[in-house]
N, C-alpha and C positions, 0 to 999 in steps of 0.2 A: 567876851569872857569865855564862851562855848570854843571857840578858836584857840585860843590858848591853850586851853583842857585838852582838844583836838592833838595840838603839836609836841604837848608833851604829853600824851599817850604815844603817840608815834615816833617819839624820839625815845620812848623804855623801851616798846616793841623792837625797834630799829638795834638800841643797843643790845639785850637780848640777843638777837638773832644772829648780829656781831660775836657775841658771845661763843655762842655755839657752835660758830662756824669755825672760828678761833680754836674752843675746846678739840672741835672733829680734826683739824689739821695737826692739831700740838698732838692728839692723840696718834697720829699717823706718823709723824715723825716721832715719836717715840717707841713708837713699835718696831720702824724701823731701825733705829738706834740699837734695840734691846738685839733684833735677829744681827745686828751688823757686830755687837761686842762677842753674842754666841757662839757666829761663825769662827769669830778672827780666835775664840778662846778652844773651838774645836781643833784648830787649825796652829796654832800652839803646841796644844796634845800631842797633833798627830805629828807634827815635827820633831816634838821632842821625845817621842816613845822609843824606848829601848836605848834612851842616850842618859839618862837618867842612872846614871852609874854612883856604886856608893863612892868612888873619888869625887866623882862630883859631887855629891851630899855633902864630905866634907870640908871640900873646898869651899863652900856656900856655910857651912860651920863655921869653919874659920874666922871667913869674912865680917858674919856678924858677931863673933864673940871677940873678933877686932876690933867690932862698933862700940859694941857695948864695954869695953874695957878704958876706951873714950873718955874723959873728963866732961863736966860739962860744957865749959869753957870749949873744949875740940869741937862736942859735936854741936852747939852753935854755929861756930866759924864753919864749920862743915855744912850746915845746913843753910847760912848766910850763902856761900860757895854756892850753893845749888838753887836758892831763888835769886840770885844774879844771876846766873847762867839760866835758868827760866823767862827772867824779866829781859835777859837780851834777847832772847829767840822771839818773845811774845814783840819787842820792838822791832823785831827784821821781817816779822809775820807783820807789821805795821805798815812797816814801809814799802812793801811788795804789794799790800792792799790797796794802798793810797799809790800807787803806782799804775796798779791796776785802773785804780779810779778816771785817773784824769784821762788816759792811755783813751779808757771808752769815753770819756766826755771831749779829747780831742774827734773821736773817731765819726763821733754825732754831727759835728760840727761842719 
């Protein structure tokens, strides 16, 4: 009976520990996520400073009061249009994975 008590105290301990070891990691790749969207958003910026012209403003007007002039029906189909061309890339990002995969499970071998 004491034995049992024994293994599942050490089995919460254990998971805990799991826990937070998990937590520390998830927390590190997020940090780094957060510095890596900052960068690429300074870096944006700094590319597009001083190109930010008001033709371009209006050109970028246009475009959306193009959107928005849309049916709903359009901007559906429009948006159907755009998670098909998402769901193809997320299957070609598939296939390159699982290409990868075997590529290294031939390589073991």
């Amino acid at each position: 009976m004491g034995n049992e008590k024994q293994r599942k105290e050490n089995f919460f301990k254990k998971a805990f520990r799991e826990m937070g070891e998990n937590a520390k990691e998830q927390h590190k790749v997020d940090k780094a996520n957060f510095k890596a969207v900052k960068a690429e958003s300074k870096a944006n910026f700094e590319e597009n400073r001083g190109k930010n012209t008001f033709k371009r403003a209006k050109e970028n007007a246009k475009e959306y009061w193009n959107y928005a002039k849309l049916s709903n029906k359009e901007k559906r189909e429009l948006k159907q249009k755009e998670l098909e061309k998402e769901l193809e890339d997320a299957n070609v990002r598939i296939l390159k994975a699982e290409s990868r995969i075997e590529k290294a499970k031939q390589e073991r071998k």
